[in-house]
Structures are given as C-alpha cells and as structure tokens.
PDB file of N, CA, C, O and CB in Angstrom:
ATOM      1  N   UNK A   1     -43.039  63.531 146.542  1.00  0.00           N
ATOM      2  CA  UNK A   1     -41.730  63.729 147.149  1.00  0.00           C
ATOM      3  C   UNK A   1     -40.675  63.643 146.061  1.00  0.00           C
ATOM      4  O   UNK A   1     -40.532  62.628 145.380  1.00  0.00           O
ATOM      5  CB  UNK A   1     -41.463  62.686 148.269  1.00  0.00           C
ATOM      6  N   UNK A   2     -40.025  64.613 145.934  1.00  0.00           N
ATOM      7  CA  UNK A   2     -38.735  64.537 145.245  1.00  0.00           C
ATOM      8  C   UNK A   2     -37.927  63.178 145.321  1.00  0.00           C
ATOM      9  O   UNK A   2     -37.587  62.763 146.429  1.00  0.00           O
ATOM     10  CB  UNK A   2     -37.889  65.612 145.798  1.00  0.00           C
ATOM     11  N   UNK A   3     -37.693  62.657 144.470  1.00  0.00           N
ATOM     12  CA  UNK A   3     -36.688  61.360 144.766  1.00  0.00           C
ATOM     13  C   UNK A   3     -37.405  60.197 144.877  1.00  0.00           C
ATOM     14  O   UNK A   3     -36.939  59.157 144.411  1.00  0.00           O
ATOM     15  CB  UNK A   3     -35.846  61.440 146.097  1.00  0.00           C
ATOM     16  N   UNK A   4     -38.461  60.218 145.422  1.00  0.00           N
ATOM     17  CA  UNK A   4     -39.273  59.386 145.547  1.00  0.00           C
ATOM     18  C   UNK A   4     -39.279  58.086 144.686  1.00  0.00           C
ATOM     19  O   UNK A   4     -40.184  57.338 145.055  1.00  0.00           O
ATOM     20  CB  UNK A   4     -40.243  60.023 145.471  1.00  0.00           C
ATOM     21  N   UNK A   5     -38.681  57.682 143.845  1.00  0.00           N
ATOM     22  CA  UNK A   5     -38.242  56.359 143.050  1.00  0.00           C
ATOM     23  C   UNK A   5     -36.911  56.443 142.479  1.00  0.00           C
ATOM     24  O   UNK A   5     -36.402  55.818 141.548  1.00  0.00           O
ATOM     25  CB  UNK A   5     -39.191  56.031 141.861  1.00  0.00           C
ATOM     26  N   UNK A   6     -36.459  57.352 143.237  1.00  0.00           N
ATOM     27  CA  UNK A   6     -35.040  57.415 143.201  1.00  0.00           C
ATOM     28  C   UNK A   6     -33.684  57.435 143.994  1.00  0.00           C
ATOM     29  O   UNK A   6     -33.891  57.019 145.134  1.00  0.00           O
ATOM     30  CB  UNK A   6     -34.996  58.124 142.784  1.00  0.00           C
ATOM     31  N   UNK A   7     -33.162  57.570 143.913  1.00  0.00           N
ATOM     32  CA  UNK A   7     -31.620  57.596 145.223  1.00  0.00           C
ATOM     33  C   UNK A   7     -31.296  59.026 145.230  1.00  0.00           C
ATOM     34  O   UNK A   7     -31.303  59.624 144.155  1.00  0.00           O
ATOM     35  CB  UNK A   7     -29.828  56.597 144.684  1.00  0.00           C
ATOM     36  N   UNK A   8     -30.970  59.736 146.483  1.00  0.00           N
ATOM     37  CA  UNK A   8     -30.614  60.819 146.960  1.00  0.00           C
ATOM     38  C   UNK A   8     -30.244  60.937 148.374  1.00  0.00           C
ATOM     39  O   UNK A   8     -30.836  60.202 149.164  1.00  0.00           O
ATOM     40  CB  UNK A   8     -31.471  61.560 146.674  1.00  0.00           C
ATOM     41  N   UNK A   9     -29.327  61.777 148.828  1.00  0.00           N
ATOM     42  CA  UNK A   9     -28.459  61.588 150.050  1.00  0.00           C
ATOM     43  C   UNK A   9     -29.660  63.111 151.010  1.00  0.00           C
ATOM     44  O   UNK A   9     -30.340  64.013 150.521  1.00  0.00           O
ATOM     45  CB  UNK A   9     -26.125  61.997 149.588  1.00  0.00           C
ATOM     46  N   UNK A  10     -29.405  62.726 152.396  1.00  0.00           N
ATOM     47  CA  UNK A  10     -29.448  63.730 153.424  1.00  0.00           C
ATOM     48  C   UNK A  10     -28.466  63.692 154.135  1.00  0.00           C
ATOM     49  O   UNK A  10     -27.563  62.869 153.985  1.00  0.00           O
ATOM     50  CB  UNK A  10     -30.443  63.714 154.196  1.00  0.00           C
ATOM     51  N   UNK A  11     -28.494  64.698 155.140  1.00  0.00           N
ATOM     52  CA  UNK A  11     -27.180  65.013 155.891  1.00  0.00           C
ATOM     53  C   UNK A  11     -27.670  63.968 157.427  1.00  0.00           C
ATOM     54  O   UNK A  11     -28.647  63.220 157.405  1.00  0.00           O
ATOM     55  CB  UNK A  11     -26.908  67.148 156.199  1.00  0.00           C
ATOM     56  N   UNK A  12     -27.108  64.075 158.184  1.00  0.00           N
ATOM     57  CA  UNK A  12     -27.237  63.705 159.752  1.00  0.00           C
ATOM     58  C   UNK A  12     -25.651  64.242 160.244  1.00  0.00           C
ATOM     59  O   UNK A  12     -24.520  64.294 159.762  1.00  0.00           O
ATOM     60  CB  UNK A  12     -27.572  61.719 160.075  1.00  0.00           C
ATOM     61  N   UNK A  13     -26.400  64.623 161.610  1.00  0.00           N
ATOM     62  CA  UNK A  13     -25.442  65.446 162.466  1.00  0.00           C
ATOM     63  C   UNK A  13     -25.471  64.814 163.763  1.00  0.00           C
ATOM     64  O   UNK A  13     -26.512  64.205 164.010  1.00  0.00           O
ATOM     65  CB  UNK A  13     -25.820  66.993 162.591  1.00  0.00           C
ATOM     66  N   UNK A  14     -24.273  64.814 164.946  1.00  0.00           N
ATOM     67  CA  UNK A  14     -25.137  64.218 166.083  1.00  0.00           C
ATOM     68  C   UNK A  14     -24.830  65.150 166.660  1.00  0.00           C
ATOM     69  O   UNK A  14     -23.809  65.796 166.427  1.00  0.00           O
ATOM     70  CB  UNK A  14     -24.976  62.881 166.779  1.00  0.00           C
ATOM     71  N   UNK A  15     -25.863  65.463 167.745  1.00  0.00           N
ATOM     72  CA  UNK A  15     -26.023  66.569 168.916  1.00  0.00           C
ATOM     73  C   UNK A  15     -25.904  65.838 170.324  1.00  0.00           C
ATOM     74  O   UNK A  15     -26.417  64.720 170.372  1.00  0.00           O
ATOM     75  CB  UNK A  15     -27.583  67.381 168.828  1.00  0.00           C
ATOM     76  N   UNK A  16     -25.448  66.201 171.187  1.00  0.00           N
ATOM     77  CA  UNK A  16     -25.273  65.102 172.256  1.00  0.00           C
ATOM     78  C   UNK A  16     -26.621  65.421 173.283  1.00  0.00           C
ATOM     79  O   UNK A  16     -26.773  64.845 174.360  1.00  0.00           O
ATOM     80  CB  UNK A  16     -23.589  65.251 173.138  1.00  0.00           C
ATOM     81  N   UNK A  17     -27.333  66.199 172.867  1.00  0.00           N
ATOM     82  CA  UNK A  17     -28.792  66.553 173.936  1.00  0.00           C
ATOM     83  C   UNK A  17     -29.739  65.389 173.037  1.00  0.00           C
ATOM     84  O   UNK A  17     -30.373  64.565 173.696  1.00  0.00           O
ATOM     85  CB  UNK A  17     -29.648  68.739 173.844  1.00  0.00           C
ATOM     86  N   UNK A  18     -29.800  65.355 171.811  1.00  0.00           N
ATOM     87  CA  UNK A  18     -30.730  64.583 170.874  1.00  0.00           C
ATOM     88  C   UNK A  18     -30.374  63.092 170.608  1.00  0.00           C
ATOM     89  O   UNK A  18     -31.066  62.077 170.695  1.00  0.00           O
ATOM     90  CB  UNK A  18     -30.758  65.289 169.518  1.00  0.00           C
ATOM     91  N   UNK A  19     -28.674  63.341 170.146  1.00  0.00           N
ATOM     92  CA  UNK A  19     -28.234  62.416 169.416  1.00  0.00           C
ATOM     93  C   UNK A  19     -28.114  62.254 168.058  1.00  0.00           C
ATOM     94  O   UNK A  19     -27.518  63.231 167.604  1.00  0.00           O
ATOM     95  CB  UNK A  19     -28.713  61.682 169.712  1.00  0.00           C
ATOM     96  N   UNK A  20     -28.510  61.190 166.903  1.00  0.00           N
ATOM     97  CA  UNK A  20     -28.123  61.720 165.356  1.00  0.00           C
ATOM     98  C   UNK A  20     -29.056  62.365 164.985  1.00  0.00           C
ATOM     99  O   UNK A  20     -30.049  61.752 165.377  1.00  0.00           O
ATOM    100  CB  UNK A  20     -27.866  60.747 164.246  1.00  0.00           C
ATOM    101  N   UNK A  21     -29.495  63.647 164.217  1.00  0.00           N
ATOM    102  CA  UNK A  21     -30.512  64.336 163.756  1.00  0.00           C
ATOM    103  C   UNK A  21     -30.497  64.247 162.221  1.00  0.00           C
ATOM    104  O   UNK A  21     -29.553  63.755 161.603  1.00  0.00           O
ATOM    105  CB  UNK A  21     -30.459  65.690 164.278  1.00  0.00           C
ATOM    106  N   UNK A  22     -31.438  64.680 161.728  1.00  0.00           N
ATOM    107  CA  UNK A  22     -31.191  64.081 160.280  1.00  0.00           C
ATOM    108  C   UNK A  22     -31.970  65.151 159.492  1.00  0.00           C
ATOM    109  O   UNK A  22     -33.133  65.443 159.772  1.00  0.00           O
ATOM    110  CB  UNK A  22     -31.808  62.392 160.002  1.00  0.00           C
ATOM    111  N   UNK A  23     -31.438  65.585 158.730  1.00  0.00           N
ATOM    112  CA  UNK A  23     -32.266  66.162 157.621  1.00  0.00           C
ATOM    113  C   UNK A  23     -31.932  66.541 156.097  1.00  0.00           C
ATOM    114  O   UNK A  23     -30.833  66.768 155.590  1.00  0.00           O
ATOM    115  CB  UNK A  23     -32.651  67.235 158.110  1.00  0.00           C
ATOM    116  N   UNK A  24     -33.270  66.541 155.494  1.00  0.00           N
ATOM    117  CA  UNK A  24     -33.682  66.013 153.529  1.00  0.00           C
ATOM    118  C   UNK A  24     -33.404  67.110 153.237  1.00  0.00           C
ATOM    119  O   UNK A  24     -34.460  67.716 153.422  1.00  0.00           O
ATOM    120  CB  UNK A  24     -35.413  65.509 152.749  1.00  0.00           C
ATOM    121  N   UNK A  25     -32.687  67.803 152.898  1.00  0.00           N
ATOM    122  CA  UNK A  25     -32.666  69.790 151.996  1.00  0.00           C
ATOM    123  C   UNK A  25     -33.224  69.334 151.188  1.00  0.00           C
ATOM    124  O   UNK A  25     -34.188  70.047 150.908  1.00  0.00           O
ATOM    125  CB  UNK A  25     -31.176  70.863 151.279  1.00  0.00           C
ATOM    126  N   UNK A  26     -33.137  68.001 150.271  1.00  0.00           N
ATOM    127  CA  UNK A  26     -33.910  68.062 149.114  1.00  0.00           C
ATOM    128  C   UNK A  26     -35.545  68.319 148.963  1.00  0.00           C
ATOM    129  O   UNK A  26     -36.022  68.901 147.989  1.00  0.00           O
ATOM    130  CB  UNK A  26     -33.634  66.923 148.595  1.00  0.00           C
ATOM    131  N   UNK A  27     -36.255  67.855 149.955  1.00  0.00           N
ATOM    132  CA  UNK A  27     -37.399  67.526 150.361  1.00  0.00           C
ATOM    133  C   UNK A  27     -38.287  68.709 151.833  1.00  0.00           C
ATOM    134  O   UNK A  27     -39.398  69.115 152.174  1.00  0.00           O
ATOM    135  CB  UNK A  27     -37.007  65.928 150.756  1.00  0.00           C
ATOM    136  N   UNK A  28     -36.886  68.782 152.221  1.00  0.00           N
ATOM    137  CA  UNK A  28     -37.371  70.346 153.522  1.00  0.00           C
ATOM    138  C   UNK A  28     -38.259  69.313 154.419  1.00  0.00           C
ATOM    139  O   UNK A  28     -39.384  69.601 154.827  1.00  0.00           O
ATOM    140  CB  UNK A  28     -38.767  72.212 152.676  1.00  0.00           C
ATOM    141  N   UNK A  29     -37.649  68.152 154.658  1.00  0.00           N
ATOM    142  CA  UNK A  29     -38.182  67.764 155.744  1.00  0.00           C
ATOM    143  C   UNK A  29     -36.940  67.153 156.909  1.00  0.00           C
ATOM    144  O   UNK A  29     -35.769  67.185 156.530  1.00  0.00           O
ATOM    145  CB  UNK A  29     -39.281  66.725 155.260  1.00  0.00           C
ATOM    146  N   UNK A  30     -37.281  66.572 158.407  1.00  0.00           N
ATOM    147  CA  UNK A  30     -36.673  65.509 158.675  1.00  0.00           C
ATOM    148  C   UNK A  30     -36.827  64.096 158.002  1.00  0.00           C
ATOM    149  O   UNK A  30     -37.998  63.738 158.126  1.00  0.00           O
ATOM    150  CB  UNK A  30     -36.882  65.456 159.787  1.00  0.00           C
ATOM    151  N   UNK A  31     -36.213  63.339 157.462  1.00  0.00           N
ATOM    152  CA  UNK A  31     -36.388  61.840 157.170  1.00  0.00           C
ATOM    153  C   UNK A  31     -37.634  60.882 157.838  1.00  0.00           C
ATOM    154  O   UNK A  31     -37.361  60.281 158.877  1.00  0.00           O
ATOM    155  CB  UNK A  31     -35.068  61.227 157.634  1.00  0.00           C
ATOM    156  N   UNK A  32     -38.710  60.764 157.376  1.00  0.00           N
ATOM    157  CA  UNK A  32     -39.693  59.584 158.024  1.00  0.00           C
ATOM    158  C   UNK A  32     -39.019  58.812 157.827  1.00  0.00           C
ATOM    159  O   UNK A  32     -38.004  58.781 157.132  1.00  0.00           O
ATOM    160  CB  UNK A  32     -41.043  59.190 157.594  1.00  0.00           C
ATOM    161  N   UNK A  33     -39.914  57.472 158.918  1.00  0.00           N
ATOM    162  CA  UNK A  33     -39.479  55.778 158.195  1.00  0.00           C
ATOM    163  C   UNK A  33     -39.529  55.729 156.835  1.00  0.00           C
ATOM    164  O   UNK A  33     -38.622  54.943 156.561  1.00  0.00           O
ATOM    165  CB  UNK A  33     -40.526  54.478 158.581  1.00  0.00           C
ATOM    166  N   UNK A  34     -39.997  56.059 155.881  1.00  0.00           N
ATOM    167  CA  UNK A  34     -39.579  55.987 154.292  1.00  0.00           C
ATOM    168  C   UNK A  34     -38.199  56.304 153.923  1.00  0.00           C
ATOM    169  O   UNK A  34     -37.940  55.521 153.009  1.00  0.00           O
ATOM    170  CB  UNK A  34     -40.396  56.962 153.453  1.00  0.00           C
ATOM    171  N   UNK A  35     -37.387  56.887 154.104  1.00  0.00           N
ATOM    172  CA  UNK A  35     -36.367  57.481 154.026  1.00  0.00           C
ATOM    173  C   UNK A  35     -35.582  55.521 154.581  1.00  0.00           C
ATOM    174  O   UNK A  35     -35.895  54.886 155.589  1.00  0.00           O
ATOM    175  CB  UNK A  35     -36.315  59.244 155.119  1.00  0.00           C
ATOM    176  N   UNK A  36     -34.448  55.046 153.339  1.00  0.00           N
ATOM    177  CA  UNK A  36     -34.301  53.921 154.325  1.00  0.00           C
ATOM    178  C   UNK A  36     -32.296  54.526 154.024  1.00  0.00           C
ATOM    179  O   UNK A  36     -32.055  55.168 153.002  1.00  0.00           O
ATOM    180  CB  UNK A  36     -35.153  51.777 153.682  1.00  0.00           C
ATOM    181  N   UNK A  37     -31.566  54.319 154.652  1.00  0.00           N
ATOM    182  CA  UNK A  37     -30.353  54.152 154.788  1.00  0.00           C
ATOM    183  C   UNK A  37     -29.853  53.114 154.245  1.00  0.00           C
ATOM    184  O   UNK A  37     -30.027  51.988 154.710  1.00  0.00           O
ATOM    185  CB  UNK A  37     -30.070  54.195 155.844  1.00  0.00           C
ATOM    186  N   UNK A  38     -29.121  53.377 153.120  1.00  0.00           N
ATOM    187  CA  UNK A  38     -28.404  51.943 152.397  1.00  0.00           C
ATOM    188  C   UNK A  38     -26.720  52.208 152.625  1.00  0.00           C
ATOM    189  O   UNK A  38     -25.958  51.323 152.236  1.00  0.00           O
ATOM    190  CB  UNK A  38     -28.829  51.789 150.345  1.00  0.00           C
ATOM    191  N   UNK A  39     -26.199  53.352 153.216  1.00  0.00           N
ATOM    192  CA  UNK A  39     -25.126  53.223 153.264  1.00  0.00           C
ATOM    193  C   UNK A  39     -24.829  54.517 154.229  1.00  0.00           C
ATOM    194  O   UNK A  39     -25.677  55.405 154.321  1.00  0.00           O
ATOM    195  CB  UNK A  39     -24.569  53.046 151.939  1.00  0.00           C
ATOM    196  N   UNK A  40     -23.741  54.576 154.857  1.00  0.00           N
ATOM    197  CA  UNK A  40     -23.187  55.698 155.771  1.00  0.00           C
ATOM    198  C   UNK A  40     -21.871  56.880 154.921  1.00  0.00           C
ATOM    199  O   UNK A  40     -20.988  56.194 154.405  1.00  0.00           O
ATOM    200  CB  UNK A  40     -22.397  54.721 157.230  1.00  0.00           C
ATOM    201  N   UNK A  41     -21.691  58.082 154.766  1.00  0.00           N
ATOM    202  CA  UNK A  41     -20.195  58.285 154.333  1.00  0.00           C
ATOM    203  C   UNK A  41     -20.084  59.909 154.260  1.00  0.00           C
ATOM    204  O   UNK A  41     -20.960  60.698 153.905  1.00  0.00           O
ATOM    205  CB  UNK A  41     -19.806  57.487 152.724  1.00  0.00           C
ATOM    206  N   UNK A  42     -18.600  60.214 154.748  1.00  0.00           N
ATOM    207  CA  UNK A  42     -18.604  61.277 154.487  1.00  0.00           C
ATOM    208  C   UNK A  42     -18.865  62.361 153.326  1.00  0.00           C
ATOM    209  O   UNK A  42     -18.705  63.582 153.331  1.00  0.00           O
ATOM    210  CB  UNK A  42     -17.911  61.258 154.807  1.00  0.00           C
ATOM    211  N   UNK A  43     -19.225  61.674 152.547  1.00  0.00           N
ATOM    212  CA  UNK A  43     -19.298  62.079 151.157  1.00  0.00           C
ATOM    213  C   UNK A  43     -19.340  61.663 149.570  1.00  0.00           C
ATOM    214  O   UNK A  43     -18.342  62.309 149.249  1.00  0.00           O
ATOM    215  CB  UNK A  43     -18.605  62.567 151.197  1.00  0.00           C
ATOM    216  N   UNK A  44     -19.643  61.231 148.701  1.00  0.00           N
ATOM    217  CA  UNK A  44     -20.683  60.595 147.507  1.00  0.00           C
ATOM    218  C   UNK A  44     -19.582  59.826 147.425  1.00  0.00           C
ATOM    219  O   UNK A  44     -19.780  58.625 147.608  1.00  0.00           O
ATOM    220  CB  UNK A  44     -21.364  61.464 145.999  1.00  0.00           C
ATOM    221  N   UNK A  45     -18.121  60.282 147.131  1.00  0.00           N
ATOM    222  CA  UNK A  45     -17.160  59.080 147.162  1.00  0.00           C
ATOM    223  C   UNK A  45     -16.837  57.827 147.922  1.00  0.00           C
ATOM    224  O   UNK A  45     -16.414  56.747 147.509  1.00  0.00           O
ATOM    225  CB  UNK A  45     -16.278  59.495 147.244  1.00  0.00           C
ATOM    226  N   UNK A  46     -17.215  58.333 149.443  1.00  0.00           N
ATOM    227  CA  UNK A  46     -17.560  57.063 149.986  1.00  0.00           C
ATOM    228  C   UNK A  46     -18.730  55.767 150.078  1.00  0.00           C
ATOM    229  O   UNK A  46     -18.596  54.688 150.654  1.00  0.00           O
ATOM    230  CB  UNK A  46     -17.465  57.394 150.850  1.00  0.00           C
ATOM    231  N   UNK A  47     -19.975  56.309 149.261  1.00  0.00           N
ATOM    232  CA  UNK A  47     -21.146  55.769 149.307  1.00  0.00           C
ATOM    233  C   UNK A  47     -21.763  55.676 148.007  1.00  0.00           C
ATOM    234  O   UNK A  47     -22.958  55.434 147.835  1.00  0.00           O
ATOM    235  CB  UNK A  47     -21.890  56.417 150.167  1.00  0.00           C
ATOM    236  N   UNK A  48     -20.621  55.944 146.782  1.00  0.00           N
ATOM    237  CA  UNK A  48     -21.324  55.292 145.280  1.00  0.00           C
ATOM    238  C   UNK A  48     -21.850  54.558 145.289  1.00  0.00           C
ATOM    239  O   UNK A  48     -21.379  53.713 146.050  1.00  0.00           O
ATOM    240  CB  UNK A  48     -20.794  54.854 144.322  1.00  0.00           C
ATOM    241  N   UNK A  49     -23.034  54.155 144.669  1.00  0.00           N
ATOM    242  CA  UNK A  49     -23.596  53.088 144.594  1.00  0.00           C
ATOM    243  C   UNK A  49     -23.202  52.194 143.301  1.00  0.00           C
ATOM    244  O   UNK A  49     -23.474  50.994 143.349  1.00  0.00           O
ATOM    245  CB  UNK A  49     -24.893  53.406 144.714  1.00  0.00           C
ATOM    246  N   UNK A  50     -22.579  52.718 142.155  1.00  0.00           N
ATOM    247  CA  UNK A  50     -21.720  51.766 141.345  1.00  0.00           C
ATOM    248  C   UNK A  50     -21.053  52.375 140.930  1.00  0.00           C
ATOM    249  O   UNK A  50     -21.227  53.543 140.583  1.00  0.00           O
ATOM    250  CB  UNK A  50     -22.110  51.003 140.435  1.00  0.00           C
ATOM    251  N   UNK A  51     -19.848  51.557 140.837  1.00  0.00           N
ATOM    252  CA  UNK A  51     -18.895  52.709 139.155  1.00  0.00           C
ATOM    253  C   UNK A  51     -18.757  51.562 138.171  1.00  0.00           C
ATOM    254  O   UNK A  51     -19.249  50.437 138.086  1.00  0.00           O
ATOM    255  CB  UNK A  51     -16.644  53.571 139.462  1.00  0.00           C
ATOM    256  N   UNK A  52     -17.945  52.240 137.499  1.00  0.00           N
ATOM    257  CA  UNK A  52     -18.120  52.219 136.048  1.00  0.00           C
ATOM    258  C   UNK A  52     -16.911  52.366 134.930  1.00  0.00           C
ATOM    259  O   UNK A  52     -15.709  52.521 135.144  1.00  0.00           O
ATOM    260  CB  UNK A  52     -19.011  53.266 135.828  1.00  0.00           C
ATOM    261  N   UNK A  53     -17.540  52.277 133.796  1.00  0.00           N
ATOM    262  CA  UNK A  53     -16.200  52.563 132.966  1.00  0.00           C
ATOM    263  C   UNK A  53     -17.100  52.363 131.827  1.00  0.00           C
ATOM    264  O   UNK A  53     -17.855  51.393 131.765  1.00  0.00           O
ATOM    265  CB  UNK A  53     -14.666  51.509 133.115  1.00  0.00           C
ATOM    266  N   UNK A  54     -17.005  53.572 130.627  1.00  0.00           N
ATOM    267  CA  UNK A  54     -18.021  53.598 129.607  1.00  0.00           C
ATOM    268  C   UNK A  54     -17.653  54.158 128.099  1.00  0.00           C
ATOM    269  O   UNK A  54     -17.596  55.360 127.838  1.00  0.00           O
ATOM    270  CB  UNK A  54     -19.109  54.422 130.179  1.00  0.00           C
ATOM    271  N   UNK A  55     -17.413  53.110 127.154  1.00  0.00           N
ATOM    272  CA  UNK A  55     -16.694  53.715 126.684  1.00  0.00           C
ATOM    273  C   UNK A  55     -17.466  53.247 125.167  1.00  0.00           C
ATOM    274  O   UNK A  55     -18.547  52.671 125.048  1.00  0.00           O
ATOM    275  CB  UNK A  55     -15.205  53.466 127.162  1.00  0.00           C
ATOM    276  N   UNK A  56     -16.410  53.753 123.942  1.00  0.00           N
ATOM    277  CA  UNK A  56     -18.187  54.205 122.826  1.00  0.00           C
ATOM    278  C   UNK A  56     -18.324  55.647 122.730  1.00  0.00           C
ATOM    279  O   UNK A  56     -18.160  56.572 123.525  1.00  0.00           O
ATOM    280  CB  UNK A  56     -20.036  53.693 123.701  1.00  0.00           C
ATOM    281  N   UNK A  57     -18.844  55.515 120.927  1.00  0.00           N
ATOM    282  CA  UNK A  57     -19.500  57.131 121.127  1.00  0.00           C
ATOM    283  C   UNK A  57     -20.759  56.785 121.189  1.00  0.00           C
ATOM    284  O   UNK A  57     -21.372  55.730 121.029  1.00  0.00           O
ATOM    285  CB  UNK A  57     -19.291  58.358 119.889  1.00  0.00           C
ATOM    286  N   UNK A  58     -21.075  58.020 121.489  1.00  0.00           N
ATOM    287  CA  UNK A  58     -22.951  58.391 121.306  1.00  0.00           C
ATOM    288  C   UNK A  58     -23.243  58.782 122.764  1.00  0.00           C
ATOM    289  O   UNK A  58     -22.349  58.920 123.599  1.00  0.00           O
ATOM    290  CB  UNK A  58     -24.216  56.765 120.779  1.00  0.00           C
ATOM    291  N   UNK A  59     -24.328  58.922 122.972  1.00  0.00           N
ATOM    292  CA  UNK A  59     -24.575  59.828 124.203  1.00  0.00           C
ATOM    293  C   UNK A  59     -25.364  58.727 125.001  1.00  0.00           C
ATOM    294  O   UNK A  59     -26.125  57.788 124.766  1.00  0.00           O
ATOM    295  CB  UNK A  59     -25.501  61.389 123.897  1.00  0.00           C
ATOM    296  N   UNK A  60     -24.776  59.343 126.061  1.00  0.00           N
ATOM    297  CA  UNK A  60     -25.399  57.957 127.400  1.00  0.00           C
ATOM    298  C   UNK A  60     -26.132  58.965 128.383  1.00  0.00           C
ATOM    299  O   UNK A  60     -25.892  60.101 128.793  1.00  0.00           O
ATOM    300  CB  UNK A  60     -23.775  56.840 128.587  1.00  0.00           C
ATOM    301  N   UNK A  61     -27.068  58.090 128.561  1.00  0.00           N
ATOM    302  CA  UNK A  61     -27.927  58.579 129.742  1.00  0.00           C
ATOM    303  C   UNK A  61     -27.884  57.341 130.839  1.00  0.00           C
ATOM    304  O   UNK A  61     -27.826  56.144 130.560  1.00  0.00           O
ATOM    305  CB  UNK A  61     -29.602  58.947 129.213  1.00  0.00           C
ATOM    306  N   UNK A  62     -27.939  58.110 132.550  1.00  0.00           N
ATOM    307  CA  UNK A  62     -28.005  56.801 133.619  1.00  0.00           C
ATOM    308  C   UNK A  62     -29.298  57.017 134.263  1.00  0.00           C
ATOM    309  O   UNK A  62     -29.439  58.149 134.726  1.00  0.00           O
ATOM    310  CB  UNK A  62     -26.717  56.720 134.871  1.00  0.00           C
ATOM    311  N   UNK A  63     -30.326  56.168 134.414  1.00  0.00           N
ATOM    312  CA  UNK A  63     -31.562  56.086 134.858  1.00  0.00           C
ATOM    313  C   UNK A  63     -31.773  55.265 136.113  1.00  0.00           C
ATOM    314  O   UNK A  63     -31.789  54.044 135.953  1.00  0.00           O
ATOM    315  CB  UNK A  63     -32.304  55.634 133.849  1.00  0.00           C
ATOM    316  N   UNK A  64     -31.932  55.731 137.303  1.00  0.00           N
ATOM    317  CA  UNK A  64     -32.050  54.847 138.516  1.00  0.00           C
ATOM    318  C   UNK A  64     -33.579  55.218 138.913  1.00  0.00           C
ATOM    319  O   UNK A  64     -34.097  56.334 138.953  1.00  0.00           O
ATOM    320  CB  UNK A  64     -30.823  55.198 139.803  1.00  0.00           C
ATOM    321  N   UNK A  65     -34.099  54.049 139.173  1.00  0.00           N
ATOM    322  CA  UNK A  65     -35.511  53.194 139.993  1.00  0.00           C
ATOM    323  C   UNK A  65     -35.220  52.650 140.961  1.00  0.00           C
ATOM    324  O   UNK A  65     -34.417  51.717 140.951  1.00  0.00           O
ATOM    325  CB  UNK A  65     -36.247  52.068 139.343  1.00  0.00           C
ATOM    326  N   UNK A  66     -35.835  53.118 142.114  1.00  0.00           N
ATOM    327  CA  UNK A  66     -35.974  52.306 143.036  1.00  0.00           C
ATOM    328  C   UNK A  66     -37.435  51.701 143.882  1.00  0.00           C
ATOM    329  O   UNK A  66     -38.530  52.262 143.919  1.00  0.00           O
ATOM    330  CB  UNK A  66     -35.189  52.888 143.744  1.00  0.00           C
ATOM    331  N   UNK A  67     -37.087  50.530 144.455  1.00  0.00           N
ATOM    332  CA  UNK A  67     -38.963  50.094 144.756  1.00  0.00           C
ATOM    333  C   UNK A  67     -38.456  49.265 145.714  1.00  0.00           C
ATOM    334  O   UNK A  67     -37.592  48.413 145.506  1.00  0.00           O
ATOM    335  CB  UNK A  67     -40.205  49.159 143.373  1.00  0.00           C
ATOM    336  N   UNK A  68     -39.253  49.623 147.308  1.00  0.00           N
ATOM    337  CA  UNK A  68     -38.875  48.945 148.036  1.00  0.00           C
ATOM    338  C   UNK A  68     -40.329  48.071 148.318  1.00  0.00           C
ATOM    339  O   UNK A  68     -41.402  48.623 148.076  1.00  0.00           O
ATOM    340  CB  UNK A  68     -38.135  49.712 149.064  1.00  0.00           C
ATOM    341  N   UNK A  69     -40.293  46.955 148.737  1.00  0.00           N
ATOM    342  CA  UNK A  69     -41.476  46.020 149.600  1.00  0.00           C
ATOM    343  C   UNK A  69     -41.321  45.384 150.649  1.00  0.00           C
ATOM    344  O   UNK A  69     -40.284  44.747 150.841  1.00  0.00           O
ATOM    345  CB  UNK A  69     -41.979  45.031 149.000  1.00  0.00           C
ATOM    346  N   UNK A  70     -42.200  45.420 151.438  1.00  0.00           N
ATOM    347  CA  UNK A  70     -41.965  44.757 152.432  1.00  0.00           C
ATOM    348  C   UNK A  70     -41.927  42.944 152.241  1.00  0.00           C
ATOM    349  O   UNK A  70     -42.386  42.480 151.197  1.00  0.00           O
ATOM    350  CB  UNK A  70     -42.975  45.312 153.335  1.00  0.00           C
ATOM    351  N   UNK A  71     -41.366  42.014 153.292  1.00  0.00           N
ATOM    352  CA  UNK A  71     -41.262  40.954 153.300  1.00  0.00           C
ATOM    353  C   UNK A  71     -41.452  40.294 154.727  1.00  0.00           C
ATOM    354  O   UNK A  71     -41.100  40.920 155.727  1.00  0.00           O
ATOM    355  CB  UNK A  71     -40.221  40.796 152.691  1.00  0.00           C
ATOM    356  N   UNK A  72     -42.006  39.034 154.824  1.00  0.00           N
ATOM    357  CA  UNK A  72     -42.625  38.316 155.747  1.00  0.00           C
ATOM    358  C   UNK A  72     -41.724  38.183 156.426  1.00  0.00           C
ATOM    359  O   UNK A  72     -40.698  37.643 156.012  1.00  0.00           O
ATOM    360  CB  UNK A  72     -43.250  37.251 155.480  1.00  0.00           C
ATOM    361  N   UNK A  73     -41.882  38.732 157.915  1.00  0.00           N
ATOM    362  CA  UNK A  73     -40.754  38.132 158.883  1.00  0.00           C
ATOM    363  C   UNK A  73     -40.586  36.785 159.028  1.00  0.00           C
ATOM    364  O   UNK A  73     -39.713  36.349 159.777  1.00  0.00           O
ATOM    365  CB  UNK A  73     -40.912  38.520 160.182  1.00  0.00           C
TER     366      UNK A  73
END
C-alpha cells in the first residue's frame, strides 16, 4: 500500500442515504480499519502535523515513519 509507513490524507464526503463515505485516490480504495484518522480539516492547512522554521544552508530533506501497535485495554 502506498503510504503504508507513512502519513497521507483521503477525502470523506457525507451523503445523507449512507452518511460519511470515504475514499484513498492515493490507494483506489475505500479506507479499511487500517486507515486510522489523526485529525479532521478542510484542507493540509488545517491538519499539519508540524511546522517549522529552518534555517542554514545545505539541503534538507523531511522523512516521516509511522508504526502503529496495538495496546492492552
């Protein structure tokens, strides 16, 4: 899966026959339970996951991992 140890957004829409519908363009699927929701927003500005301020020469690269586990109720 694309993204798959990484962060990437899908859309959701609500339909009032269904309710919220959801879907990955990145992936060409609907969202399984894998897919987890860490934030809601109309758009990347509302749902950054950090900012920043970077300053220096030389060339920067940003590398995101993600790893989820489960935990004992």
């Amino acid at each position: 899966m694309i993204g798959g140890d990484a962060s990437h957004a899908w859309v959701a829409v609500w339909c009032p026959a269904l309710g919220w519908v959801e879907f990955d363009a990145t992936n060409n699927l609907m969202p399984p339970d894998e897919h987890i929701a860490l934030a809601w927003g109309r758009d990347y500005g509302d749902v950054s996951p950090t900012t920043a301020i970077v300053g220096g020469a030389g060339a920067h690269q940003v590398e995101v991992a993600v790893s989820v586990e489960p935990i004992a109720a």
